[in-house]
N, C-alpha and C positions, 0 to 999 in steps of 0.2 A: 184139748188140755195139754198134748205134748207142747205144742207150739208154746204155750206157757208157761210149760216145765223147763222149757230150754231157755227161755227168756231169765229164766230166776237161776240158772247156772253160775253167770256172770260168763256169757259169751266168749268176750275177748280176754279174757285173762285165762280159761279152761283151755281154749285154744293154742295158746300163746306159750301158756306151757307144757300144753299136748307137743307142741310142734318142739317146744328146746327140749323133751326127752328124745323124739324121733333124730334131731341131731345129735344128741349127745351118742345116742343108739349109734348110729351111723359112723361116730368118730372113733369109738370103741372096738368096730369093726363086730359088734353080734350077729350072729348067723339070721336069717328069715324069721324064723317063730321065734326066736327068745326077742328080738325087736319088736314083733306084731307084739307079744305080749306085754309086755314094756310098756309100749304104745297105747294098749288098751287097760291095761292097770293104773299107766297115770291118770288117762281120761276119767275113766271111771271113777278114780277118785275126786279128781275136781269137781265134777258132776256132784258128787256128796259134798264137798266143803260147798260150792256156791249157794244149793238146793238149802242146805244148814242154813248156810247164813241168812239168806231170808227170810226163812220161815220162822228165824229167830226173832229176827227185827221186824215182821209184821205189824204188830203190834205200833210199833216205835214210827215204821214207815206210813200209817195210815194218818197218825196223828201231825203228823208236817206235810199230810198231800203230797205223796209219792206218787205221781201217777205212772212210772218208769217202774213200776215194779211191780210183775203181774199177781205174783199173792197178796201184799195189799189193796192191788185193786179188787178184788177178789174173783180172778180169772182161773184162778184153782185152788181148794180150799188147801188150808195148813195140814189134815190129816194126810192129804193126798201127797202133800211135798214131804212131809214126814217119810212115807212109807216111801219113796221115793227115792229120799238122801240115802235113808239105810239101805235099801236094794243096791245102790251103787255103792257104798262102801264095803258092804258084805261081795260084792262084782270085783272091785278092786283087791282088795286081798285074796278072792279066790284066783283071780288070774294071776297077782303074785307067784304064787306058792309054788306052780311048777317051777319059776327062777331058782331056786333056794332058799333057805331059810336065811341067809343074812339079807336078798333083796327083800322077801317076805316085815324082816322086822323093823329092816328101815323105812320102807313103806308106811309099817303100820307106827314107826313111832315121827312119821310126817303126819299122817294123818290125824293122830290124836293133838299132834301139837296147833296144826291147822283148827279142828273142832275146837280145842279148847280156846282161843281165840274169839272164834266163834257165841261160843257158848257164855263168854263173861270177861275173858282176858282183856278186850276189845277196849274196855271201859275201866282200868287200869292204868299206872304208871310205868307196868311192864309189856304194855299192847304192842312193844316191835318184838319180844322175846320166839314168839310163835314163830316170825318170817326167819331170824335169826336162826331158831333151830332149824323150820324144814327146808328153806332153801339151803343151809350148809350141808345139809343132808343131801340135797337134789343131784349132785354131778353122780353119789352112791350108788344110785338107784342102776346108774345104766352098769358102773364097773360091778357089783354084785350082779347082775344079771347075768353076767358071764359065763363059760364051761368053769372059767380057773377065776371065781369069785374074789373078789378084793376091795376093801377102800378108797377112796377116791382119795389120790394126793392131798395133803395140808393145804397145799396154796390152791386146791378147788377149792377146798370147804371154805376159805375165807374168801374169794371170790363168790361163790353164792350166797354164803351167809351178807356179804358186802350186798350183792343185791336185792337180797329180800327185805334187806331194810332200808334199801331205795326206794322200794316197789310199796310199803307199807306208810311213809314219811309222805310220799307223794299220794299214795292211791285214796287218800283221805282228803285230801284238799279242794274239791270240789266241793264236799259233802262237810267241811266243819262248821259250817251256819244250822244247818239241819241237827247234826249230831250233840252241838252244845244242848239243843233246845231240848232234844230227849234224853241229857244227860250221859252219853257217852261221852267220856272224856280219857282218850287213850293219851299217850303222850306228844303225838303231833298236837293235839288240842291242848294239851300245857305246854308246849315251847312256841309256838303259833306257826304260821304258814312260811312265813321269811324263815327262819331256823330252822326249820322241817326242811325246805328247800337245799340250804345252804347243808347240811348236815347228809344229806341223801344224796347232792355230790362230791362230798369230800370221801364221802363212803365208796362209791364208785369209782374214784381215783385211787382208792387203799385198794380194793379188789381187782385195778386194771394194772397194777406193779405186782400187785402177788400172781396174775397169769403170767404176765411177761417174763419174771423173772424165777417163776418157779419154774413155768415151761420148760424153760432153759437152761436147768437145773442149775443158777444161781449167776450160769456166765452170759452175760450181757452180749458178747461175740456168737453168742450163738441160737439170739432172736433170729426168729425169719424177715423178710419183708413182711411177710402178711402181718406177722404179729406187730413188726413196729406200728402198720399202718392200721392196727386196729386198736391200739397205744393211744396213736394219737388222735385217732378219732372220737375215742372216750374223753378223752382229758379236756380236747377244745369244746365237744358239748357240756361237758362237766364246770368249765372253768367260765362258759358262757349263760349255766344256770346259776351260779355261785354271784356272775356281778352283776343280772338281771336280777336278782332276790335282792339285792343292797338295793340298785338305783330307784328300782319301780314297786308298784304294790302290788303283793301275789296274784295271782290271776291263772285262770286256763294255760297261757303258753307255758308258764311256771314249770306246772305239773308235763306239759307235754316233751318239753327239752329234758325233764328229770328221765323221763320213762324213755327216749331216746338213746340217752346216754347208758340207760340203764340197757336196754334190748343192741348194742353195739357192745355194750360190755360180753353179756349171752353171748353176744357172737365172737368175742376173741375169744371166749370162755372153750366151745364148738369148735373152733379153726386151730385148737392146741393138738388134734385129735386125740390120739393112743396113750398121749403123755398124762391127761390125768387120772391114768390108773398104774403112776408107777410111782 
């Protein structure tokens, strides 16, 4: 039953931003245990948002033959993913807590924005709002973890905020044939796949100028190399998902040039280091 407990997490996305707390942790410069904890406070939370999310769309997933999805196949029952999700969210906030109370509440208001999502928001005309809040949240998590607790720079928060509504625009588009049919219809399913695309790199490009030039506290002479070159690494993925959405019809690469451009963004996000906690 673990092995299919993990399988209903959603792997590569719990991972994915397991690992961009671990860097953010790292850029921040937190000492050993307020990182570990960090570390294992974000997990732990994913683990509840993915465990949620499936066990929510059971139901939904059985009825279009999910076989990719081990509690609709019924490889562990819904009680058991239940108890589950909440043991790792109740995990997640208690590892919070030694951080302090402001990583504690950001945390906990990622969290609920994530569940709610989950929970109905999904199926909405406001289904990108959740990414929007808790990724603008996410750079927070590592500068509140700190001894000398703080906010993470403006131009994080719109950098993350920028990509979680890459990550949401995209992370749907495999799955909008399925999702019509059980009647979720967030907003990539009302502007359709082309527009989703196109709209989830021009986002990307908003969030790869507000690092660049927030970094750098507004003067352009005082980019690094790295950051130019992670500038322009976003942009030409970005500007390469923007004219493949015009010429061709959405498809798999669609989605994987988005999510590229989006994980190069993370990384100039990562490589600003100390700067976005100032």
């Amino acid at each position: 039953m673990i092995r299919s407990l993990w399988g209903s997490t959603h792997p590569g996305p719990t991972l994915v931003v397991t690992g961009l707390a671990l860097a953010l942790g790292l850029a921040v410069g937190l000492e050993p245990w307020r990182l570990v904890l960090l570390v294992l406070a974000v997990f732990a939370g994913q683990v509840s948002i993915g465990i949620s999310n499936d066990a929510i769309d059971a139901p939904r997933d059985r009825a279009v033959g999910r076989t990719d999805k081990p509690i609709a196949r019924g490889d562990v029952s819904e009680r058991a993913a239940w108890a589950a999700a909440l043991v790792a969210l109740v995990a997640a906030l208690v590892l919070s807590a030694p951080l302090g109370f402001g990583m504690l509440a950001a945390h906990a208001i990622f969290l609920a924005s994530a569940w709610a999502y989950n929970a109905g928001l999904k199926s909405t005309p406001f289904s990108i709002v959740p990414f929007i809040v808790s990724f603008g949240i996410f750079p927070s998590l590592a500068t509140l973890a700190a001894p000398d607790p703080r906010l993470a720079a403006p131009w994080a928060w719109i950098a993350g905020a920028a990509l979680g509504a890459a990550v949401h625009l995209t992370n749907v588009l495999p799955d909008l044939d399925d999702d019509r049919a059980t009647g979720v219809r967030g907003l990539p399913h009302r502007i359709g796949a082309r527009a989703s695309a196109i709209v989830a790199a021009a986002g990307i490009v908003v969030g790869a100028v507000a690092v660049l030039v927030g970094s750098a506290g507004g003067a352009l002479a005082a980019v690094t190399v790295i950051g130019w070159v992670f500038f322009a690494a976003v942009v030409i993925v970005a500007v390469a998902t923007a004219v493949l959405a015009l010429v061709r019809p959405p498809s798999r690469a669609l989605f994987r040039l988005v999510m590229l451009a989006g994980l190069l963004l993370a990384a100039q996000l990562v490589a600003t280091g100390g700067a976005i906690a100032t």
